[in-house]
C-alpha atoms as a printed R data frame, in Angstrom:
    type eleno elety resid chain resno      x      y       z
1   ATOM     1    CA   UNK     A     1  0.000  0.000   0.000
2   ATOM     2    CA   UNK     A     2  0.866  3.407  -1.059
3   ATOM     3    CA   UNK     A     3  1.866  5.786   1.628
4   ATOM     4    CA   UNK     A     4  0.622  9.381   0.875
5   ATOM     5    CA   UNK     A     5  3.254 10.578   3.274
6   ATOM     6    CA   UNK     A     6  6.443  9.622   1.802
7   ATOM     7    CA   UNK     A     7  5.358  9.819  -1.957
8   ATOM     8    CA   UNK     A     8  4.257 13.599  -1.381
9   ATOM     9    CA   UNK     A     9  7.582 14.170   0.353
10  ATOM    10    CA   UNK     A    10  9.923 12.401  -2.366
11  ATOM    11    CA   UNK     A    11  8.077 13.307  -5.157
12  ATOM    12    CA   UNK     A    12 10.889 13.783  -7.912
13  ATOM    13    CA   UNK     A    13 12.464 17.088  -8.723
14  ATOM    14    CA   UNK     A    14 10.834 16.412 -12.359
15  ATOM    15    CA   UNK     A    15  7.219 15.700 -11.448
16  ATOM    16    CA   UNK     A    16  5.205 18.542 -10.878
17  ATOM    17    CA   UNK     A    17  3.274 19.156  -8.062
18  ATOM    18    CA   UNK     A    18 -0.334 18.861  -7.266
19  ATOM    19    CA   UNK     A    19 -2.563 22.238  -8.582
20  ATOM    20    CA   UNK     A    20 -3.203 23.076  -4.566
21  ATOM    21    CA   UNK     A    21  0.036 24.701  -4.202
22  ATOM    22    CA   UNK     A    22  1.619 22.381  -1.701
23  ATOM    23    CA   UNK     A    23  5.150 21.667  -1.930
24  ATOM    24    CA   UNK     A    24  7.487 19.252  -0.486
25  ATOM    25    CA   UNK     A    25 10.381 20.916   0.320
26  ATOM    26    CA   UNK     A    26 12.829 18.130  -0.194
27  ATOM    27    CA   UNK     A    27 11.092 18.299  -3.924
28  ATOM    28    CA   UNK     A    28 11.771 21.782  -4.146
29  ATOM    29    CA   UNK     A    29 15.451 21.736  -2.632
30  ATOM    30    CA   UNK     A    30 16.300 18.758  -5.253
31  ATOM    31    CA   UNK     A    31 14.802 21.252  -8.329
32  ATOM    32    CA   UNK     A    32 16.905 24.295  -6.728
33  ATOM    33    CA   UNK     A    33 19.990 21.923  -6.775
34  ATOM    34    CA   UNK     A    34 19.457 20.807 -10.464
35  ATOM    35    CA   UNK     A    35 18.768 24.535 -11.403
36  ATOM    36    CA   UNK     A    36 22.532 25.809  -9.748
37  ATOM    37    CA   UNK     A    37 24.091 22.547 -11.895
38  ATOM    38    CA   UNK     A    38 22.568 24.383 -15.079
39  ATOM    39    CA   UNK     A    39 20.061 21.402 -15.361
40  ATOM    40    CA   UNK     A    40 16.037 22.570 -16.201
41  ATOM    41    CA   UNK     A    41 14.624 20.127 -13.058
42  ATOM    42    CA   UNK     A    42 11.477 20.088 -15.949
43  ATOM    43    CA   UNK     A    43 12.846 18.726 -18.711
44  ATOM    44    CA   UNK     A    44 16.672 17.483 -17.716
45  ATOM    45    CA   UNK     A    45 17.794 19.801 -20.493
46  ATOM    46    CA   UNK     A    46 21.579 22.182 -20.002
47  ATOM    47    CA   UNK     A    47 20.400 25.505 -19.450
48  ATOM    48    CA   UNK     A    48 23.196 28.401 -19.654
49  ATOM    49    CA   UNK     A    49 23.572 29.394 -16.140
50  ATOM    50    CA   UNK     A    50 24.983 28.360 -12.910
51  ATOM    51    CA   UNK     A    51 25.284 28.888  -8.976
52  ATOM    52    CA   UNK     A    52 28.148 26.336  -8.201
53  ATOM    53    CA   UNK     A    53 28.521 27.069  -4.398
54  ATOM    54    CA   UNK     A    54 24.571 27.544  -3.309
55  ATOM    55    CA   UNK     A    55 24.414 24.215  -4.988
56  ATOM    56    CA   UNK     A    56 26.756 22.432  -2.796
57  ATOM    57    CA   UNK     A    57 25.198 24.248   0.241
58  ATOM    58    CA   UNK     A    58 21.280 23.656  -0.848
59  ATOM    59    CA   UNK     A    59 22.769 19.659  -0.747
60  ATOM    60    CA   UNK     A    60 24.014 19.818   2.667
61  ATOM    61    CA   UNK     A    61 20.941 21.949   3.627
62  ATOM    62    CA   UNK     A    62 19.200 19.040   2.059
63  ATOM    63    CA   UNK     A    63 21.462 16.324   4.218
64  ATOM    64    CA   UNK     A    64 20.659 18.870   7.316
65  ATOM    65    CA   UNK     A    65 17.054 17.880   6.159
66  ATOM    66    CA   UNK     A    66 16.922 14.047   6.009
67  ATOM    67    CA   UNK     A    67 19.397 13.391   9.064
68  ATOM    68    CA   UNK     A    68 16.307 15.071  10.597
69  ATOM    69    CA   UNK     A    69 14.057 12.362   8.917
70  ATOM    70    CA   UNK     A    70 16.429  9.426   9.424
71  ATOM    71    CA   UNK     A    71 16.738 10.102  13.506
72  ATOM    72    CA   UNK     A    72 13.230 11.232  14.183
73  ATOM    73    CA   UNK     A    73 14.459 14.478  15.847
74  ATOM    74    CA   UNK     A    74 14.254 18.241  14.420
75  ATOM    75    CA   UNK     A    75 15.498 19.795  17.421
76  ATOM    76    CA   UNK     A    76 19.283 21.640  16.873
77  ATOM    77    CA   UNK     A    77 20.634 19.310  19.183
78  ATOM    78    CA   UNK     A    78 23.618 17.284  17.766
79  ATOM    79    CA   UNK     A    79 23.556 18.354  14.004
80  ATOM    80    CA   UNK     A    80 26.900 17.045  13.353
81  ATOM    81    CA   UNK     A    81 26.069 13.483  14.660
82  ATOM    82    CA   UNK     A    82 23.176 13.634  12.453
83  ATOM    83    CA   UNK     A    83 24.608 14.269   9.441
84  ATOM    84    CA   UNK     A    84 27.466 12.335   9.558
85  ATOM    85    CA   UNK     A    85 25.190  9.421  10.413
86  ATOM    86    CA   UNK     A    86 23.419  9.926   7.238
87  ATOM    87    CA   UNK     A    87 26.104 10.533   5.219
88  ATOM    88    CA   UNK     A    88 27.763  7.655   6.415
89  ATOM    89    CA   UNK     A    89 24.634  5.381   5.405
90  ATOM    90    CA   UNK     A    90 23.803  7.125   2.600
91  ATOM    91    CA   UNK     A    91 26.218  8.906   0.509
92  ATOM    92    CA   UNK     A    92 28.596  5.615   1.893
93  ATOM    93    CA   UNK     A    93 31.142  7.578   2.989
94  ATOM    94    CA   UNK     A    94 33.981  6.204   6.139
95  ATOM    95    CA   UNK     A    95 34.040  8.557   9.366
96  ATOM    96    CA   UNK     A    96 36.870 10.761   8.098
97  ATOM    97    CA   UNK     A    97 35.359 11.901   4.540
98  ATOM    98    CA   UNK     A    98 31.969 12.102   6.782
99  ATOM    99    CA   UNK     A    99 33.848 14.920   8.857
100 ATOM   100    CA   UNK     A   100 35.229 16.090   5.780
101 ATOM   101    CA   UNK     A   101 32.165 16.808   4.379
102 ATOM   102    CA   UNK     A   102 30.941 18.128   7.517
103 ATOM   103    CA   UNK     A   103 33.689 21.116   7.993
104 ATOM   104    CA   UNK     A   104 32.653 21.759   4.049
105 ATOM   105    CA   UNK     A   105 29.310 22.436   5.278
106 ATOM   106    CA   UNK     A   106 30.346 24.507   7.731
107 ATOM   107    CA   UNK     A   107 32.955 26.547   5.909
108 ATOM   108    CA   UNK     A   108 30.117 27.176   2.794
109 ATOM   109    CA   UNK     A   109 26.827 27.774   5.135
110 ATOM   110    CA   UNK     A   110 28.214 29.395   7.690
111 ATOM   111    CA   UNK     A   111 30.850 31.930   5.873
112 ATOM   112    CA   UNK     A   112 30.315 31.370   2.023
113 ATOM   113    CA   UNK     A   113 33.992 30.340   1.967
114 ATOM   114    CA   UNK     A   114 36.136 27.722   2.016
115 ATOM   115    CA   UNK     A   115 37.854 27.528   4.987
116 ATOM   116    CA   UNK     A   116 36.639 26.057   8.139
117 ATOM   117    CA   UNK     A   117 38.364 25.455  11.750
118 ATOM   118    CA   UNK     A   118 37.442 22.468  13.970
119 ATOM   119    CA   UNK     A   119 36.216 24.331  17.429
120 ATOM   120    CA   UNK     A   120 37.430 21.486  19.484
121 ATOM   121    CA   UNK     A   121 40.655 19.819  17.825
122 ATOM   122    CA   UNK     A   122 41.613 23.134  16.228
123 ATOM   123    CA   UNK     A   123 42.281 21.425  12.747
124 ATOM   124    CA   UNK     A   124 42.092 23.366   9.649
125 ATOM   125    CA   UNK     A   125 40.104 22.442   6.514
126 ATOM   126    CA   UNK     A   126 40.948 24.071   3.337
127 ATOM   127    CA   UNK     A   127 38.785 23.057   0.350
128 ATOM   128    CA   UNK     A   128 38.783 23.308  -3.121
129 ATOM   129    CA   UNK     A   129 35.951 22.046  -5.423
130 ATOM   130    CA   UNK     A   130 35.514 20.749  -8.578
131 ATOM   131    CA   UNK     A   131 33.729 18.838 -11.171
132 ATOM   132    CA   UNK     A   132 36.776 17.190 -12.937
133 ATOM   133    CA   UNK     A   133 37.928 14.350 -12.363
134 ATOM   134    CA   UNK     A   134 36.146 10.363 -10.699
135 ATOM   135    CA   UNK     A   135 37.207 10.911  -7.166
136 ATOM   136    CA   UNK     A   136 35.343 12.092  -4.423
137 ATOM   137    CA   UNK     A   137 37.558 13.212  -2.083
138 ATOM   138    CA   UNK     A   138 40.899 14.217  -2.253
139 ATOM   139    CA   UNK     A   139 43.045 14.727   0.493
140 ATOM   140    CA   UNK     A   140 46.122 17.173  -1.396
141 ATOM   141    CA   UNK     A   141 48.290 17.678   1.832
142 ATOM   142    CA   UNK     A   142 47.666 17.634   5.375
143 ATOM   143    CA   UNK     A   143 44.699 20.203   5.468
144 ATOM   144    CA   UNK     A   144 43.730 20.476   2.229
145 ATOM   145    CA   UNK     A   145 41.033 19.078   0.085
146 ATOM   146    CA   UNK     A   146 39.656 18.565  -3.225
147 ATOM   147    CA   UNK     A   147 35.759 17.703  -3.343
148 ATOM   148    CA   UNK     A   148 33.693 17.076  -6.497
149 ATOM   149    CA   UNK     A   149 30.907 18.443  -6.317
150 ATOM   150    CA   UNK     A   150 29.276 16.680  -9.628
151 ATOM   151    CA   UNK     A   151 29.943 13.217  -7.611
152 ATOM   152    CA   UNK     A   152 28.616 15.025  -4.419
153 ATOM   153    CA   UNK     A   153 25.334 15.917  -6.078
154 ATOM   154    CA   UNK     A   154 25.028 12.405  -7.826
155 ATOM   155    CA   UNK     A   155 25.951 10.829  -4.316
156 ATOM   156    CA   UNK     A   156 22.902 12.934  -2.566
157 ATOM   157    CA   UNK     A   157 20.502 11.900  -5.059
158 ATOM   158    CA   UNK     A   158 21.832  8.121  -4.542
159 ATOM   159    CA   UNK     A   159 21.405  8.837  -0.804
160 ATOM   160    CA   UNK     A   160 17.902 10.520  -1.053
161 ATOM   161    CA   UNK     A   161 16.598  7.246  -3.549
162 ATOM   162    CA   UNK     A   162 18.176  4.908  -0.991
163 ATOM   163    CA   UNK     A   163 16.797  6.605   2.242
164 ATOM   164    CA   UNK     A   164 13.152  6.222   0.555
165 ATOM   165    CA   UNK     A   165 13.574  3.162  -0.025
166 ATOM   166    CA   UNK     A   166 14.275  2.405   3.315
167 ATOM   167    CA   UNK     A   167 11.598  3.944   4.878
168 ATOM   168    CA   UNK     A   168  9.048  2.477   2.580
169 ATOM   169    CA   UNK     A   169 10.718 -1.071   4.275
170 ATOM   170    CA   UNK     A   170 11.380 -0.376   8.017
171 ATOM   171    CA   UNK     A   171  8.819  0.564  10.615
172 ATOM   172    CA   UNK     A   172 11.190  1.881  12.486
173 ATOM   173    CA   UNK     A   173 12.693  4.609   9.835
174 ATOM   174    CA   UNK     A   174  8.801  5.349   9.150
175 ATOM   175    CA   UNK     A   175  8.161  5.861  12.725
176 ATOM   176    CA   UNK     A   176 11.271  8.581  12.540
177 ATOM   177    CA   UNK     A   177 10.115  9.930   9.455
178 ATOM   178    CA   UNK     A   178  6.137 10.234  10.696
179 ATOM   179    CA   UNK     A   179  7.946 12.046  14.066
180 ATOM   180    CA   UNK     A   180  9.547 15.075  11.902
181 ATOM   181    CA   UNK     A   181  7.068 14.905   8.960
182 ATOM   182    CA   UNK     A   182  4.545 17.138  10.534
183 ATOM   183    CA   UNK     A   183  7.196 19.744  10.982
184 ATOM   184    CA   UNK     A   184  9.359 19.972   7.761
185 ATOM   185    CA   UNK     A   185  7.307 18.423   5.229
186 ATOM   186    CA   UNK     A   186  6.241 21.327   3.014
187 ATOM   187    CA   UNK     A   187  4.839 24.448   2.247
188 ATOM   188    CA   UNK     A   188  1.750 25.978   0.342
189 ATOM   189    CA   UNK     A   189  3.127 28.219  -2.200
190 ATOM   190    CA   UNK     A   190 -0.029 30.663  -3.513
């Protein structure tokens, strides 16, 4: 049986929505991703422009959004556990590229930049991104690294196929999801 819930929620970034102006926002995140990787979310057609770096940080926004999902809990309390739990599970990533991608997070959403310093180990994280190239995550030197962001985005839509999946199969993850649904499901756009 069909669950209204979760096919509302993961509708595809393609499929239009329903003429009553509700929106899920993970649909409307994935379309705003496609959009800043010059990809009409309509059609799956090039289109000329780009936004490279809100990109990236609309994907961890959207990572932000299913760790909330996967746990059952959309309070601010550990964020970072969160999302390198999902990550983890669902972009298949070990612990280290999972705190990688975590001070990349913070160094885009929280200063627009690059750069990002560990609060409690004091490590430094300089990043550089790109689209070239079939690995993930690069570690250059000691601090620095290289992350593709066209196998990032390709790795979060793996991740958001996967978690659906899963949820459509375990009581459990539907139980978490039906906790945070109320909350961060959508929005009526008039």
């Amino acid at each position: 049986m069909k669950d209204k819930n979760l096919d509302f929620f993961f509708k595809k970034p393609e499929d239009f929505p329903s003429d009553d102006g509700n929106y899920s926002i993970l649909h409307l995140l994935r379309r705003d991703v496609l959009t800043c990787f010059k990809v009409n979310p309509n059609n799956g057609e090039k289109i000329e422009y780009q936004a490279l770096w809100p990109g990236v940080m609309t994907i961890f926004a959207g990572i932000d959004l299913l760790s909330k999902f996967y746990v059952g809990d959309y309070s601010t309390k550990n964020v970072r556990a969160k999302f390198k739990n999902f990550v983890k599970n669902f972009l298949n990533v070990n612990e280290n590229d999972a705190e990688i991608l975590w001070q990349l997070r913070n160094a885009l959403v929280h200063s627009f930049s690059l750069y990002s310093l560990d609060k409690k180990t004091k490590k430094e994280y300089f990043f550089s991104l790109t689209q070239i190239g079939d690995s993930f995550i690069l570690n250059e030197e000691n601090s620095r690294y290289r992350i593709n962001i066209g196998i990032l985005k390709e790795k979060f839509e793996e991740a958001v196929e996967l978690f659906y999946r899963k949820v459509e199969k375990s009581k459990n993850l539907k139980d978490n999801f039906n906790k945070v649904f109320s909350k961060y499901s959508g929005v009526l756009i008039a």
